[in-house]
DSSP file (Angstrom, degrees, kcal/mol; ACC not computed):
  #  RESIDUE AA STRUCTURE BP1 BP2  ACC     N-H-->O    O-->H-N    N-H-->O    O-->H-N    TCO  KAPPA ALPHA  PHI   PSI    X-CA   Y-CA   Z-CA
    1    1 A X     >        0   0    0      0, 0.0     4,-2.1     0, 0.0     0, 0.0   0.000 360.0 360.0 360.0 -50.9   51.3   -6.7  -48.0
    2    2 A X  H >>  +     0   0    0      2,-0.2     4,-2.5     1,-0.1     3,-0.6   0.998 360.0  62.5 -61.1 -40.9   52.1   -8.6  -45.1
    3    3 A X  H >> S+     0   0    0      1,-0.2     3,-2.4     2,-0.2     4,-1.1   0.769 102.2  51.2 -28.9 -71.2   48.5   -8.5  -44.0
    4    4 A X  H 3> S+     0   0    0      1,-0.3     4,-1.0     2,-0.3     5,-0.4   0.716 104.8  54.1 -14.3 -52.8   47.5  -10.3  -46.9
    5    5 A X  H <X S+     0   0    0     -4,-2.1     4,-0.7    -3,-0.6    -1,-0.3   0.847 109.4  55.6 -66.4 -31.0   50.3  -13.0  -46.1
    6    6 A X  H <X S+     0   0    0     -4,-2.5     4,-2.0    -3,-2.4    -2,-0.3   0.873 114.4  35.2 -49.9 -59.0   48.5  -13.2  -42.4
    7    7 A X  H  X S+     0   0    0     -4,-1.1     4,-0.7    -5,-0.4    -2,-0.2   0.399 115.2  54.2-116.1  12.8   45.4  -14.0  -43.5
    8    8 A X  H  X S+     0   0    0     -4,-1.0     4,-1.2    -5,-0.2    -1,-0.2   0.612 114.6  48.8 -77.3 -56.6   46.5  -16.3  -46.9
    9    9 A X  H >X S+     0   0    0     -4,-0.7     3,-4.6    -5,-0.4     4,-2.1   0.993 109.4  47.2 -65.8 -48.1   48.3  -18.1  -44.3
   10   10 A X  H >X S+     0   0    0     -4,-2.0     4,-1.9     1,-0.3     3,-1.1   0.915 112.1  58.7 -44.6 -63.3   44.9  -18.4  -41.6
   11   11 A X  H 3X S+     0   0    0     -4,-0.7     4,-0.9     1,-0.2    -1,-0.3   0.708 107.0  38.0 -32.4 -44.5   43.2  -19.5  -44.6
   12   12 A X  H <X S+     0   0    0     -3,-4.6     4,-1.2    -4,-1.2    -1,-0.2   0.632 114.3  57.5-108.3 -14.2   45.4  -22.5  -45.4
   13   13 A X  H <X S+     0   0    0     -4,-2.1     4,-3.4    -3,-1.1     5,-0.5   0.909 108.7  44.1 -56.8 -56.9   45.9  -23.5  -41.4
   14   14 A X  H  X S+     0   0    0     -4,-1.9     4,-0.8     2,-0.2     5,-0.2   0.937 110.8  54.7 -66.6 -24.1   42.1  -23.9  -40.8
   15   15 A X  H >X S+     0   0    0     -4,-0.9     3,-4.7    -5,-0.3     4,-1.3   0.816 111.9  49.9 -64.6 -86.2   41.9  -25.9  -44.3
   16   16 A X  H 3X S+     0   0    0     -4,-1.2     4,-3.7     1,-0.3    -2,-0.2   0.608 111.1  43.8  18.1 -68.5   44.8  -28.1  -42.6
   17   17 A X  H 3X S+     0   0    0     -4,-3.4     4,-1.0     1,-0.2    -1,-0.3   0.609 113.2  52.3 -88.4  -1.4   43.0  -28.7  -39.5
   18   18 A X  H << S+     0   0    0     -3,-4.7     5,-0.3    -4,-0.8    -1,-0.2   0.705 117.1  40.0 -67.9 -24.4   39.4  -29.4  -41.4
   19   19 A X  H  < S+     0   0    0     -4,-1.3    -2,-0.2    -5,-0.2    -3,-0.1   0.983 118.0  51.0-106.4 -60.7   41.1  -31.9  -43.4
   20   20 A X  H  < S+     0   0    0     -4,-3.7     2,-0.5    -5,-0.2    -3,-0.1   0.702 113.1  45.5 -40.7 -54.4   43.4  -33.3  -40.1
   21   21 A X  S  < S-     0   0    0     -4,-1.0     2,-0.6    -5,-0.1     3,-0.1  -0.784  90.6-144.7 -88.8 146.9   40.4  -33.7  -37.8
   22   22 A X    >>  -     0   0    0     -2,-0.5     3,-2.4     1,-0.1     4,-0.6  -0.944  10.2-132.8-104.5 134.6   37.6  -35.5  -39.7
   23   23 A X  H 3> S+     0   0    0     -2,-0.6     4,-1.5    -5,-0.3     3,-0.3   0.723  94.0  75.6 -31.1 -36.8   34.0  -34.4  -39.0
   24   24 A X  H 3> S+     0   0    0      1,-0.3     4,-2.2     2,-0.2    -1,-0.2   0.819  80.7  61.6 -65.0 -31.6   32.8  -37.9  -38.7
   25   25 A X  H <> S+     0   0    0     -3,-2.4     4,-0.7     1,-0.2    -1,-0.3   0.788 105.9  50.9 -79.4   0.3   34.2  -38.9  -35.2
   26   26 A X  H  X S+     0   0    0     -4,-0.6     4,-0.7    -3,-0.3    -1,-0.2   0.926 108.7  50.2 -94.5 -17.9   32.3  -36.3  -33.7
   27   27 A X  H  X S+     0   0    0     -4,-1.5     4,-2.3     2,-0.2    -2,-0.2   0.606 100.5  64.1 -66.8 -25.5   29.3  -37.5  -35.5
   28   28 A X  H  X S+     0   0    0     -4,-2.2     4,-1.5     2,-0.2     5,-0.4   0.991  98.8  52.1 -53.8 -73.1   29.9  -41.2  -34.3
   29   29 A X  H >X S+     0   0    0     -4,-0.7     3,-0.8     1,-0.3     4,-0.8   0.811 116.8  43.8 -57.5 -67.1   29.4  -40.3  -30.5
   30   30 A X  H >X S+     0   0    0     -4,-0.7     3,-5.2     1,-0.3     4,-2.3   0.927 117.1  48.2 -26.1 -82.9   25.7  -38.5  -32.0
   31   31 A X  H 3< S+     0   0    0     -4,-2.3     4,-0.3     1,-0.3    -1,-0.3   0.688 107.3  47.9 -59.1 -23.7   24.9  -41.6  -34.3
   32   32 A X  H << S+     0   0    0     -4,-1.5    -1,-0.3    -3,-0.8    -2,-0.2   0.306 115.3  49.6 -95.2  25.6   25.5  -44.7  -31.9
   33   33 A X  H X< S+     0   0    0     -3,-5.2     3,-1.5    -4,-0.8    -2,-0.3   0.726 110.7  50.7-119.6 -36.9   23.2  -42.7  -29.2
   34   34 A X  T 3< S+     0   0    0     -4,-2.3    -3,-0.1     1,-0.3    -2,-0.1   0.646 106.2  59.1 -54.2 -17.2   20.4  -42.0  -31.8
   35   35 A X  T 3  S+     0   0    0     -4,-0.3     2,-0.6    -5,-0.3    -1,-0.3   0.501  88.4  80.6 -92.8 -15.3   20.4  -45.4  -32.7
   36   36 A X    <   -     0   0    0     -3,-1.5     4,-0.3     1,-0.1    -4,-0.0  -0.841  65.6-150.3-101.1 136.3   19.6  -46.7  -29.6
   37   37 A X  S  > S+     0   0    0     -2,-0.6     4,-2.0     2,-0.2    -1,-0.1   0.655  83.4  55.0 -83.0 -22.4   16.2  -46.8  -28.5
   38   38 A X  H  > S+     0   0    0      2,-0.2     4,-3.3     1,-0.2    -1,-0.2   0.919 112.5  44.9 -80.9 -39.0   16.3  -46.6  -24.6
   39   39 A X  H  > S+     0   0    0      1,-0.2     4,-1.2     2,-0.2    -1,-0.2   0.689 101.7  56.6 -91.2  19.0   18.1  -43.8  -24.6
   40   40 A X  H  > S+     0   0    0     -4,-0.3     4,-2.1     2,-0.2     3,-0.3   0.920 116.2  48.8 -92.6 -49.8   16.2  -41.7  -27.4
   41   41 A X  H  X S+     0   0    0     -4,-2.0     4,-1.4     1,-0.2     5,-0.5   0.989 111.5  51.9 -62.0 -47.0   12.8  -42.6  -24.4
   42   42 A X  H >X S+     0   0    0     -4,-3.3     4,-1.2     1,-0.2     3,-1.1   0.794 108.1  45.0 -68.0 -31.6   15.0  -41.5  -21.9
   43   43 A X  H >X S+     0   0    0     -4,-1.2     4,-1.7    -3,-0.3     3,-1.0   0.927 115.0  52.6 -34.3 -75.2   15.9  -38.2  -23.6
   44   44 A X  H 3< S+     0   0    0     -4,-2.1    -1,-0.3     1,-0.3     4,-0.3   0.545 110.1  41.9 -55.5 -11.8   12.3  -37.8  -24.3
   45   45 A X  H <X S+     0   0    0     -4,-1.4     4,-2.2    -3,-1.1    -1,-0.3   0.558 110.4  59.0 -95.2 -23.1   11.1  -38.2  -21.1
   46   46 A X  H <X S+     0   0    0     -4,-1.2     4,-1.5    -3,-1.0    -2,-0.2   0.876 112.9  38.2 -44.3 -56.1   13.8  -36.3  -20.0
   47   47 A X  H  < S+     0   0    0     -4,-1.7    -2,-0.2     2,-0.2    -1,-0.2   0.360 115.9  49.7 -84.9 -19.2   12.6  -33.3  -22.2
   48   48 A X  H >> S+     0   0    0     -4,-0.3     4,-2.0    -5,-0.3     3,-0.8   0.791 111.6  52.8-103.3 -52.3    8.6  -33.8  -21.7
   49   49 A X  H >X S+     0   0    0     -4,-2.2     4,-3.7     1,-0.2     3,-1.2   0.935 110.3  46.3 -57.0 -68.9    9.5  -33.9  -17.8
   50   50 A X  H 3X S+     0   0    0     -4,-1.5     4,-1.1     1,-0.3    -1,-0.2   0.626 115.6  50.4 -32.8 -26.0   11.6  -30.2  -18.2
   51   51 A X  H <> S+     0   0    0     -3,-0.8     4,-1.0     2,-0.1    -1,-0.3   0.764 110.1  44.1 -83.7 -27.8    8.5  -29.1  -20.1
   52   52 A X  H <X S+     0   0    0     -4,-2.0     4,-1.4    -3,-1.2    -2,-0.3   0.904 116.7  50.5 -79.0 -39.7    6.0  -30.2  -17.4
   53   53 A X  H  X S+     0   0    0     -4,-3.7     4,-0.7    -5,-0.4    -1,-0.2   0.841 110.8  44.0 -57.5 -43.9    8.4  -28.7  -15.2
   54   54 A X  H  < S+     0   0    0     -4,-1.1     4,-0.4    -5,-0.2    -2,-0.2   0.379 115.9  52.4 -61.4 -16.9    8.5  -25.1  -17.3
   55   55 A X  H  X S+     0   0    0     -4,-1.0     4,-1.3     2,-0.2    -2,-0.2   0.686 107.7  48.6-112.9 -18.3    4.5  -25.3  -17.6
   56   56 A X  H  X S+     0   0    0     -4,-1.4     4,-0.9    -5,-0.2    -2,-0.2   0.838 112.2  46.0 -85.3 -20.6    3.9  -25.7  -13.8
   57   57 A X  H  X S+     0   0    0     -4,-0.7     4,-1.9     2,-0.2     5,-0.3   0.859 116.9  54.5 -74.8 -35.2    6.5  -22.5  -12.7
   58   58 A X  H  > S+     0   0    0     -4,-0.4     4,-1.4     2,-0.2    -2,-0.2   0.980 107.8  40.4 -65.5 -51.1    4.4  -21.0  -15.6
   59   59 A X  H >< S+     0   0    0     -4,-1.3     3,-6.2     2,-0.2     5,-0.2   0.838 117.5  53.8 -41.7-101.6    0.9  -21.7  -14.2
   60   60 A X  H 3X S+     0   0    0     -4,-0.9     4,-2.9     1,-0.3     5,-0.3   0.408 108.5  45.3 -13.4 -72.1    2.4  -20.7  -10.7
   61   61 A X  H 3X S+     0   0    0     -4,-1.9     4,-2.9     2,-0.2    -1,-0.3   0.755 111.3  52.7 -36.1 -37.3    3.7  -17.2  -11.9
   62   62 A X  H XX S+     0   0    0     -3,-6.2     3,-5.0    -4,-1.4     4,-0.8   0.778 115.6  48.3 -60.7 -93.1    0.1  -16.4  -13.9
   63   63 A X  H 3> S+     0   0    0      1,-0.3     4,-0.6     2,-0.2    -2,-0.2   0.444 115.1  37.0 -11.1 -49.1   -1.2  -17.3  -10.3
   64   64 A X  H 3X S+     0   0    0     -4,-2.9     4,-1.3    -5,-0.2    -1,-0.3   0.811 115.3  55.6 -78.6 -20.0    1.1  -15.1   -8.3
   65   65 A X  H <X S+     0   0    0     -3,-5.0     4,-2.3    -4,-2.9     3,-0.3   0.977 113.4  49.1 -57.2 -48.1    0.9  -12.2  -11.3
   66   66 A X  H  X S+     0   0    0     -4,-0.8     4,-1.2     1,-0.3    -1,-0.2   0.790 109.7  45.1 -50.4 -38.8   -2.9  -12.8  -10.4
   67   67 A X  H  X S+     0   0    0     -4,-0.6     4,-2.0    -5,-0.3    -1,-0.3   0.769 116.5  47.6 -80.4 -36.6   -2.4  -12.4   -6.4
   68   68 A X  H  X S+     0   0    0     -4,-1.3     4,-2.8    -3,-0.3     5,-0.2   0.930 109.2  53.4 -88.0 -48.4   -0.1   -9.2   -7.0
   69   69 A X  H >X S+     0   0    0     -4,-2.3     3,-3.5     2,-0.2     4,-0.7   0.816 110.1  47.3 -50.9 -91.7   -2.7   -7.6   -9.5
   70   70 A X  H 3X S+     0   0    0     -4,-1.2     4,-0.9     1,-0.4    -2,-0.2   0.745 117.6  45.3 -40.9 -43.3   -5.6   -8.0   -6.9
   71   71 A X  H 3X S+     0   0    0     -4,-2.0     4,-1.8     2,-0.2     3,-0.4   0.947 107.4  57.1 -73.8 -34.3   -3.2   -6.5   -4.2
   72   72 A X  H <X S+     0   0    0     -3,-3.5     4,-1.8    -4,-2.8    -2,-0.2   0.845 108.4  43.4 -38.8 -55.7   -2.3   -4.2   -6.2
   73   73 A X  H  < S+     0   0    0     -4,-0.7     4,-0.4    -5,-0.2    -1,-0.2   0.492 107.7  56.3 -87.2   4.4   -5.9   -3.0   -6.7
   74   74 A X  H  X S+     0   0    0     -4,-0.9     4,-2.0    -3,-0.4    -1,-0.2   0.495 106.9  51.3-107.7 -16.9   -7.0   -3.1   -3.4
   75   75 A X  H  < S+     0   0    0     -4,-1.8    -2,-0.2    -5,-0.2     4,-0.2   0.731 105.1  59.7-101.0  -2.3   -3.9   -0.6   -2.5
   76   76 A X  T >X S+     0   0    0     -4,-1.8     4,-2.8     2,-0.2     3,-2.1   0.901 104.1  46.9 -53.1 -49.7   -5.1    1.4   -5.1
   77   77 A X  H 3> S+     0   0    0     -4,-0.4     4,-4.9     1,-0.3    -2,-0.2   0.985 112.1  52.3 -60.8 -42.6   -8.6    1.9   -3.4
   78   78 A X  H 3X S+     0   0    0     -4,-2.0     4,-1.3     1,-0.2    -1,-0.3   0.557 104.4  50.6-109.0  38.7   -7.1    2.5   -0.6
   79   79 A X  H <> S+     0   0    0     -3,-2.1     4,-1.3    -4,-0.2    -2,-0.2   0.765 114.1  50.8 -68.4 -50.4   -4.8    5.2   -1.9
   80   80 A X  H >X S+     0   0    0     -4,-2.8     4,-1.5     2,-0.2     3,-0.6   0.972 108.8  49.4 -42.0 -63.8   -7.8    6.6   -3.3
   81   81 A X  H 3X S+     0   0    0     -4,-4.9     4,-1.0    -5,-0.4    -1,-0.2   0.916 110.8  48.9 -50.5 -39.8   -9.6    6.5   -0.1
   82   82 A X  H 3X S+     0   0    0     -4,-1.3     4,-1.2     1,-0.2    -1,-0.2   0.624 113.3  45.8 -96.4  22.5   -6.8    8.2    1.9
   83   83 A X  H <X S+     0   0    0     -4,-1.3     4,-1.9    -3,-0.6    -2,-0.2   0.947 108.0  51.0 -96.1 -20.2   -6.4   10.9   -0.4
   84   84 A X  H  X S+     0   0    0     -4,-1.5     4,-2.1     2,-0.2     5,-0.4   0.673 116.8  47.9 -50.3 -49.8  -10.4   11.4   -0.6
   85   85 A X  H  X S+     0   0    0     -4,-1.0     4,-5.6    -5,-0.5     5,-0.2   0.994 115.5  50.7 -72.8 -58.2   -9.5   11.4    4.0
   86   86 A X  H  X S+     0   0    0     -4,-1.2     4,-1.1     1,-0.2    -2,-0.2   0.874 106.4  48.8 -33.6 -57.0   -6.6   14.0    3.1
   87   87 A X  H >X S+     0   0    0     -4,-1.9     4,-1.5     2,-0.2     3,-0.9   0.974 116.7  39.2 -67.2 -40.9   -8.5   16.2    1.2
   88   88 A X  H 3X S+     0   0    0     -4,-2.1     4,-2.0     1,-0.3    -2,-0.2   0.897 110.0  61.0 -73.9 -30.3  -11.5   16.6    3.8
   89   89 A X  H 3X S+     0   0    0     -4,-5.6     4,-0.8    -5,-0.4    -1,-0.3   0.749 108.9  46.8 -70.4  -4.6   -9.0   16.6    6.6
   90   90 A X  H <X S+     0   0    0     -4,-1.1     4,-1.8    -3,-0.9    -2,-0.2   0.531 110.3  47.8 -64.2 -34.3   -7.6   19.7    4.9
   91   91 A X  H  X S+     0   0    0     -4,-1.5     4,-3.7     2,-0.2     5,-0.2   0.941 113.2  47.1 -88.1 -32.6  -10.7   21.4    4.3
   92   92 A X  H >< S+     0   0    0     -4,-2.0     3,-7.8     2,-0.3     4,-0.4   0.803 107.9  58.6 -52.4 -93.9  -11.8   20.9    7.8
   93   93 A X  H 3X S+     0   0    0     -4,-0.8     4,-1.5     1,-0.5    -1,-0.2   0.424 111.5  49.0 -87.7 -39.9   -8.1   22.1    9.1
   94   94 A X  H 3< S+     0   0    0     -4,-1.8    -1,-0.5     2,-0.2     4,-0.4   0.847 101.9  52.2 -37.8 -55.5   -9.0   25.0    7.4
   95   95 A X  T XX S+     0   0    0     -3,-7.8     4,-2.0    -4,-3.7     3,-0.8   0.839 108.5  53.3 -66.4 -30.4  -12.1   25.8    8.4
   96   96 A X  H 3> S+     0   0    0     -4,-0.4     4,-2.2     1,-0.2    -1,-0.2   0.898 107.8  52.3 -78.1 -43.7  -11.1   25.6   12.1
   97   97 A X  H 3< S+     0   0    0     -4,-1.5    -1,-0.2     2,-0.2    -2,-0.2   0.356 107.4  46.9-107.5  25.2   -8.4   27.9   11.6
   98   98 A X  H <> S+     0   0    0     -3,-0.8     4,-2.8    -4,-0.4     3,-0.4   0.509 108.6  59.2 -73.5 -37.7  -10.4   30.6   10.0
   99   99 A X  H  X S+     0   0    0     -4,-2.0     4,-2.3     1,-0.2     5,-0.3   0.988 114.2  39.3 -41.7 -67.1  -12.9   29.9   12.9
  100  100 A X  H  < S+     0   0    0     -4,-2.2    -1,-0.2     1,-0.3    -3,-0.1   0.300 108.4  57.2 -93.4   9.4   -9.9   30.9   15.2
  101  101 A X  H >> S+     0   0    0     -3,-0.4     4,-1.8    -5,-0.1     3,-1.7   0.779 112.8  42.6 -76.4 -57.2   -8.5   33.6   13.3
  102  102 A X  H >X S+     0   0    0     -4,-2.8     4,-2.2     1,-0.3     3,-1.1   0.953 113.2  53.5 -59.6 -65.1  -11.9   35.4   13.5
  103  103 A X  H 3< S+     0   0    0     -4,-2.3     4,-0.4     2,-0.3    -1,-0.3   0.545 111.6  42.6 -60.5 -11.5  -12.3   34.5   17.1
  104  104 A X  H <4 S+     0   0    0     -3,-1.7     4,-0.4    -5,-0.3    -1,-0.3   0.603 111.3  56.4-108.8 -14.0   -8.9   36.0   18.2
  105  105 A X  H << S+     0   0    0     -4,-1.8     4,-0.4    -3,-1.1    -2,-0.3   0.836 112.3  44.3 -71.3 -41.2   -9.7   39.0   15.8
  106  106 A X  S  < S+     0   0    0     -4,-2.2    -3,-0.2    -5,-0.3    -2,-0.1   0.771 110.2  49.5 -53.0 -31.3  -13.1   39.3   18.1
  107  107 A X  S >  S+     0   0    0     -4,-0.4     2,-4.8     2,-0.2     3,-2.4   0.799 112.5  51.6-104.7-102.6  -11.5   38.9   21.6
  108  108 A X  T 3  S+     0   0    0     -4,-0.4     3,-0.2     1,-0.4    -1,-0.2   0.256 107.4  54.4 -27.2 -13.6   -8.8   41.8   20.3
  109  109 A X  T 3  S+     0   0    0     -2,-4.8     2,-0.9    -4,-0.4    -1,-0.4   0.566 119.7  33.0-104.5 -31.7  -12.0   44.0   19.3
  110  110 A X  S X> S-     0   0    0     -3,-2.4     3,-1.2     1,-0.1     4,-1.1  -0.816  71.4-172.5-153.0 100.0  -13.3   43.6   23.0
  111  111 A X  H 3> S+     0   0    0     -2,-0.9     4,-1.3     1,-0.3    -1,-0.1   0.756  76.7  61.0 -82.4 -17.6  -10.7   43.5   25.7
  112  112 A X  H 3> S+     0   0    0      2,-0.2     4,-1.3     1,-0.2    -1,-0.3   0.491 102.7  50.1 -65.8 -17.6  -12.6   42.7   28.4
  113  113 A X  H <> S+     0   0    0     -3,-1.2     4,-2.1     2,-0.2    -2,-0.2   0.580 106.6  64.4 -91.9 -10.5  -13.7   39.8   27.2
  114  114 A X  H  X S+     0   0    0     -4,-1.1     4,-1.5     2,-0.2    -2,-0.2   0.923 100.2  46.5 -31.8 -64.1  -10.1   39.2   26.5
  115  115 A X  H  X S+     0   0    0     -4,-1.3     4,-2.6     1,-0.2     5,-0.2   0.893 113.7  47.3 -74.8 -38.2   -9.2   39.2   29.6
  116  116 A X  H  X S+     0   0    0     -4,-1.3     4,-0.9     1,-0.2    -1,-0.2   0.776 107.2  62.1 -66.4 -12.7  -12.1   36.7   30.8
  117  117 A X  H  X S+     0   0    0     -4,-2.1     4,-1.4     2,-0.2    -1,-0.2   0.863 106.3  41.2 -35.2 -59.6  -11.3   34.8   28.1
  118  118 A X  H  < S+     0   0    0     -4,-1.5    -2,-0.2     1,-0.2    -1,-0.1   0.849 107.4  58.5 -78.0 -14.8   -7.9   34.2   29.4
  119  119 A X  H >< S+     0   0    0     -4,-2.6     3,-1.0     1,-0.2    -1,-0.2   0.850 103.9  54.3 -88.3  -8.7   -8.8   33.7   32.7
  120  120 A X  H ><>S+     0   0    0     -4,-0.9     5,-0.9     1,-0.3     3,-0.7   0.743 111.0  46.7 -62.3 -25.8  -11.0   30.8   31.7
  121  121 A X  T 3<5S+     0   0    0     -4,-1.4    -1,-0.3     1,-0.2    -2,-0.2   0.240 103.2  60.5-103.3  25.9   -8.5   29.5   30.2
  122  122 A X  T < 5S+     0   0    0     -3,-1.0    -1,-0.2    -5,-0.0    -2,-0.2   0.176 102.9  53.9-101.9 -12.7   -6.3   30.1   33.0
  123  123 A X  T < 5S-     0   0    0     -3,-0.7    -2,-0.1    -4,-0.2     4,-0.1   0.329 115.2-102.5-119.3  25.2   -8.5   27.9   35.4
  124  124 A X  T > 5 -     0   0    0     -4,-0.2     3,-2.6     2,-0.1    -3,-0.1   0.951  33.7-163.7  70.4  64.4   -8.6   24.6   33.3
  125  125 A X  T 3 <S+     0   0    0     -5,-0.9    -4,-0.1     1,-0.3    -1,-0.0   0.774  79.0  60.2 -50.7 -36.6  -12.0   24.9   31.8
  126  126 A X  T 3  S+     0   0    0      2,-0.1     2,-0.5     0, 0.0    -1,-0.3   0.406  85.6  95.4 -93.8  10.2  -12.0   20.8   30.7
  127  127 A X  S <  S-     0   0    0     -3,-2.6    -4,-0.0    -4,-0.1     0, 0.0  -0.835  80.0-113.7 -79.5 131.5  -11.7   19.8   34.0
  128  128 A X        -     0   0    0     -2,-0.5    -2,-0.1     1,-0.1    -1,-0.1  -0.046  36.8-101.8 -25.6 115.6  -14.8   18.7   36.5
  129  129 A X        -     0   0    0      1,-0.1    -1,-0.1     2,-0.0     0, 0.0  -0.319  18.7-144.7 -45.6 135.3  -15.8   20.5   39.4
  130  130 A X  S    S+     0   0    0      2,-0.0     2,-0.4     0, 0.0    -1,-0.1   0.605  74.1  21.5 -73.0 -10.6  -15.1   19.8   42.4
  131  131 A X  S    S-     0   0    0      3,-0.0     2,-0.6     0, 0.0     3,-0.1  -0.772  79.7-113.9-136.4 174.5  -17.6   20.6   44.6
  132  132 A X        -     0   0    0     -2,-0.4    -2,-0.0     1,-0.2     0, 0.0  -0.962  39.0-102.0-108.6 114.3  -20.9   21.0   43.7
  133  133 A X        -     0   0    0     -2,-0.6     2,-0.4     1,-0.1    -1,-0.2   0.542  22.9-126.6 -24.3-165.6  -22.5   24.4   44.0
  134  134 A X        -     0   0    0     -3,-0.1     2,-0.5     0, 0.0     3,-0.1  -0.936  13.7-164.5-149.5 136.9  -24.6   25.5   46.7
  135  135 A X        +     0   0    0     -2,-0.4    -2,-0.0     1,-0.1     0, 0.0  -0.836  33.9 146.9-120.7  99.6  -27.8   27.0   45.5
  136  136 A X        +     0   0    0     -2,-0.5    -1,-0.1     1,-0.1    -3,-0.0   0.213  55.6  60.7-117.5 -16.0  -28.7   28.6   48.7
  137  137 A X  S    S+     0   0    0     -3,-0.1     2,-0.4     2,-0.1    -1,-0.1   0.440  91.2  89.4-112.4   9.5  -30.6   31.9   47.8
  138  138 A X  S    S-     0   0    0      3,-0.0     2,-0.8     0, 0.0    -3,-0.1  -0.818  73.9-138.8-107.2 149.9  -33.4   29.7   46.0
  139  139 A X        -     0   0    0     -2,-0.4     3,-0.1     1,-0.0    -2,-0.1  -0.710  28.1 -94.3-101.5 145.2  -36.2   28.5   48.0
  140  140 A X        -     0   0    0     -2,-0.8    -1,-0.0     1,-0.1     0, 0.0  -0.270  41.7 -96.5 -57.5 139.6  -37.4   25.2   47.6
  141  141 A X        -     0   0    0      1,-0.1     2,-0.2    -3,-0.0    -1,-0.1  -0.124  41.1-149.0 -56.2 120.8  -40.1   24.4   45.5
  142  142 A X        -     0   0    0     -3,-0.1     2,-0.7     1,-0.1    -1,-0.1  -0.585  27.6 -95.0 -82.6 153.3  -44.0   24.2   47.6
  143  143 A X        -     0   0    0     -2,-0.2     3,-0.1     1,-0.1    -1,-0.1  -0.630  34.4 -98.3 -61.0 126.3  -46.7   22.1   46.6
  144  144 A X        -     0   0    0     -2,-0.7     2,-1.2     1,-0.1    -1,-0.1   0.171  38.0-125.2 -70.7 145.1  -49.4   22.7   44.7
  145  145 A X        -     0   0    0     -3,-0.1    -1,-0.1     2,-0.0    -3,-0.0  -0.752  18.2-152.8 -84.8 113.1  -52.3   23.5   46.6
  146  146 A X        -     0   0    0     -2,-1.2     2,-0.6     1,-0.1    -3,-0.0  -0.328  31.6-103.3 -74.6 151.3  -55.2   21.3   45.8
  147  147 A X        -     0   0    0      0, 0.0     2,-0.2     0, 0.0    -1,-0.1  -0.830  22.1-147.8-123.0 165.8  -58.6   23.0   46.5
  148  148 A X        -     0   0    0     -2,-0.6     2,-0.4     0, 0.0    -3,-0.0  -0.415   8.7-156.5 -94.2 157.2  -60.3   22.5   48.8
  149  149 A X        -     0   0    0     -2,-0.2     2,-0.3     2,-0.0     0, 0.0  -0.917   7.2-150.9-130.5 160.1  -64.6   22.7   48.9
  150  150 A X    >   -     0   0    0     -2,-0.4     3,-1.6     1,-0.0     0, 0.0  -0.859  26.0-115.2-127.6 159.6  -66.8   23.3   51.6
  151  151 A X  T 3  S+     0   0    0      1,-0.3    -1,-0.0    -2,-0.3    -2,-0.0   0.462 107.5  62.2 -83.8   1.2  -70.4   21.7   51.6
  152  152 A X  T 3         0   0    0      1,-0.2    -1,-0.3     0, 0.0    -3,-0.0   0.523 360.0 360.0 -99.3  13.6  -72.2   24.9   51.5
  153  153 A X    <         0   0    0     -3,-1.6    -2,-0.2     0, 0.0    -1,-0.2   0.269 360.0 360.0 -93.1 360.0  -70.9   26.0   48.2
């Protein structure tokens, strides 16, 4: 019951204040600026500038969506490319270390080459020599013998 008396009453305030204010002075301020002609151009030029403004940030954005697409596809490719590098560096990384699983299954098969195995790799095998051999038990090369003819032959 009381609600009812709450919202009876709200009813008969807001008629009050309808009837209290009149619509019309708010309409004045509207109706002597529509009536005037400089400012209805300025308003429109106002409103054609704020569109010219909204249609060049619109161009721009196409333009930079455009620049970002094109990056976009060029860091696709080269996601493609290094996964394409990945996969063959995998199979390779494989193959080398089946090579050298076999080859330390071989040296374990033959221990004596085991051990020269390690001692090649004990003297730094990818370094230069230092000296230069001496080839000493070969003899030096002769000359070919031409032959020779004698005038009674």
């Amino acid at each position: 019951m009381r609600r009812r008396s709450y919202i009876a009453v709200g009813v008969i305030l807001s008629i009050i204040c309808g009837v209290v204010t009149p619509p019309g002075a708010a309409r004045g301020q509207d109706a002597a600026a529509s009536n005037n002609p400089d400012e209805l151009k300025k308003s429109l030029a106002d409103a054609l500038n704020q569109l010219k403004a909204a249609q060049d940030r619109k161009n721009e954005l196409a333009t930079e969506n455009e620049k970002l697409k094109q990056k976009l596809a060029e860091q696709d490719q080269q996601i493609a490319e290094l996964r394409r590098q990945t996969t063959e560096f995998a199979a390779r990384t494989w193959q080398f270390r089946s090579q050298l699983a076999a080859w330390e299954a071989f040296l374990q098969r033959y221990p004596n080459l085991l051990n020269r195995w390690k001692v090649f790799l004990a003297n730094d095998p990818l370094s230069a020599p230092t000296t230069m051999p001496e080839f000493t038990d070969v003899a030096p090369p002769t000359a070919p013998q031409s032959p020779t003819f004698s005038a009674s032959e």
